[in-house]
C-alpha positions in Angstrom: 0.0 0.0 0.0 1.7 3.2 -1.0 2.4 5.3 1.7 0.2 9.3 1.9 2.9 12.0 1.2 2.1 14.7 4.1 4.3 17.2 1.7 2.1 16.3 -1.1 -1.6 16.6 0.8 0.2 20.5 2.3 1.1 21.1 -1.0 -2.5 20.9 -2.5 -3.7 22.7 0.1 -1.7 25.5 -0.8 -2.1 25.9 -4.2 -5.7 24.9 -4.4 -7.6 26.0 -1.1 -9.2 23.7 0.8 -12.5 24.3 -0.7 -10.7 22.7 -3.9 -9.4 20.4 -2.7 -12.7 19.1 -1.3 -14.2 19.4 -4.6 -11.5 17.5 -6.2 -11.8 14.7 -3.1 -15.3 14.4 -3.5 -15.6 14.5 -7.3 -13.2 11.3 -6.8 -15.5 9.7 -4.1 -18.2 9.9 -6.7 -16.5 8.9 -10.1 -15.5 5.8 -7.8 -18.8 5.1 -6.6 -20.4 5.2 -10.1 -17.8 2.8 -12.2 -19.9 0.8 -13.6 -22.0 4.3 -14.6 -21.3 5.8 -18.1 -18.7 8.8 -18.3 -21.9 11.1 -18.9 -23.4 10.7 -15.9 -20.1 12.0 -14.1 -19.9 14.5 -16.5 -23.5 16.1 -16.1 -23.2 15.5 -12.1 -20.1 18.0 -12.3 -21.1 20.4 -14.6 -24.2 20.9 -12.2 -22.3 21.2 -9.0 -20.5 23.9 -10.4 -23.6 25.3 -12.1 -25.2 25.3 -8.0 -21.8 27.1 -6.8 -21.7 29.4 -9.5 -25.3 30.8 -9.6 -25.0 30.8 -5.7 -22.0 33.1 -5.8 -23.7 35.1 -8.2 -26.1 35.5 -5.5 -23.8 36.1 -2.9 -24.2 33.3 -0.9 -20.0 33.1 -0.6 -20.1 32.0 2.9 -21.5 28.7 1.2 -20.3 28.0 -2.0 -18.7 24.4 -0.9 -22.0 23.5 0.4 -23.2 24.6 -3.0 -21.3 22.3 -4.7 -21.5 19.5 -2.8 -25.4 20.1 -3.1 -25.0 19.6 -6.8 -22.9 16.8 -6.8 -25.0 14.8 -4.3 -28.1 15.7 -6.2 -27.4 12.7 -8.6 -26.0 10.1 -6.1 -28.8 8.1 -6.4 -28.2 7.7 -10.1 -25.0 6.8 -8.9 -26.1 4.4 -6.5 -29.9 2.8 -7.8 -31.3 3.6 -3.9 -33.7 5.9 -3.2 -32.1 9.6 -2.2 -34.3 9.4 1.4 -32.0 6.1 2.3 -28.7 7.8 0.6 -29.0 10.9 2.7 -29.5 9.1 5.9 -26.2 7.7 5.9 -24.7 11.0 4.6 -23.2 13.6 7.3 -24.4 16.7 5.4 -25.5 19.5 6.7 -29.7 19.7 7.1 -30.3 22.6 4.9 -28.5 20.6 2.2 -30.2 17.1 3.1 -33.9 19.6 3.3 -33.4 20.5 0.1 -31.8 17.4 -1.8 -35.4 15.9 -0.3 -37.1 18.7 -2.5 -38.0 20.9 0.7 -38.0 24.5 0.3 -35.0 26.7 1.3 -32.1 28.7 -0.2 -30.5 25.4 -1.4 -33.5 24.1 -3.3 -34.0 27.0 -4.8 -30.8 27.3 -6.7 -30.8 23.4 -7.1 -34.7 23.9 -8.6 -33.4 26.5 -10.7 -30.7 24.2 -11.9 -33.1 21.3 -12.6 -35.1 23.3 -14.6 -32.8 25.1 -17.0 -31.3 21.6 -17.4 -34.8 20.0 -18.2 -35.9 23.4 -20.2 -38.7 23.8 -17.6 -39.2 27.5 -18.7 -42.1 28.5 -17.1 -40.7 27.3 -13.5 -37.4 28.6 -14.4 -38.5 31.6 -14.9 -40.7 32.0 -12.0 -37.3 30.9 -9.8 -35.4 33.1 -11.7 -37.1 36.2 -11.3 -37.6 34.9 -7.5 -33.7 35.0 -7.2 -33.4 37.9 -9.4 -31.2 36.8 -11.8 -31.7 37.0 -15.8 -32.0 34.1 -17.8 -28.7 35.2 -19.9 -26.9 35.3 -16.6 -28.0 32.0 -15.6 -26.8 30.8 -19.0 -23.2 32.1 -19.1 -23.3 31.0 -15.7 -24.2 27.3 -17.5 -21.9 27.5 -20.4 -19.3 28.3 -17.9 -19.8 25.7 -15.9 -20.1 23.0 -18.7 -16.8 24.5 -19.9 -15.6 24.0 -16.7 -16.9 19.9 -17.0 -14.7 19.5 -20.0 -11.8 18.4 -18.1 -13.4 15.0 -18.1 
């Protein structure tokens, strides 16, 4: 077994942030978790994590923006996993508001993640009663997208 270089883990920490390097960690908790899943489905479960983070900095919700992402990311586990989110998230230590709104209750976190959901299903009529709700224009929201599948292309 291959020993963890302290130097290396410091290192990362520097130059990404911690917030990063939490992303990073936990996009490779969920790639491993969904091998047997196509590429896509990894794909699209990153490109809307960073489409929650983004449109919830754009809303200012800094303070949170990890949360954000995770929130996006965990959206699809149970794609990842064929179980029922309810059962998922009760063996998940997230944070209520994030486990609230992953169960489709209503709160800051759903809203962005509804918003989300929509635009990605070309909902319009609920995205754009969300939208104007959270005050942001629909060609905000979809630089913020195109950014964000940019972003996914790393894959």
């Amino acid at each position: 077994r291959p020993a963890i270089d302290v130097e290396m883990i410091d290192l990362a920490l520097t130059l990404l942030g911690e917030a990063d390097v939490r992303k990073w960690l936990s996009f490779i908790v969920l790639s491993s978790m969904g091998s047997d899943k196509p590429l896509e489905l990894i794909r699209w479960t990153i490109i809307r994590a960073k489409f929650c983070e983004s449109i919830a900095a754009e809303l200012d919700y800094t303070g949170d923006l990890p949360n954000f992402f995770l929130m996006g990311m965990f959206s699809m586990v149970d794609a990842f996993l064929d179980r029922p989110m309810e059962e998922i998230l009760a063996e998940l230590p997230l944070a209520p508001p994030l486990k609230a709104a992953l169960l489709g209750n209503p709160n800051r976190f759903r809203d962005v993640l509804q918003l989300v959901i929509d635009y990605e299903r070309g909902d319009w009529k609920y995205f754009d009663e969300i939208s104007d709700h959270l005050k942001l224009p629909g060609h905000k929201i979809t630089a913020l997208y195109m950014d964000a599948v940019e972003w996914g292309k790393f894959l």
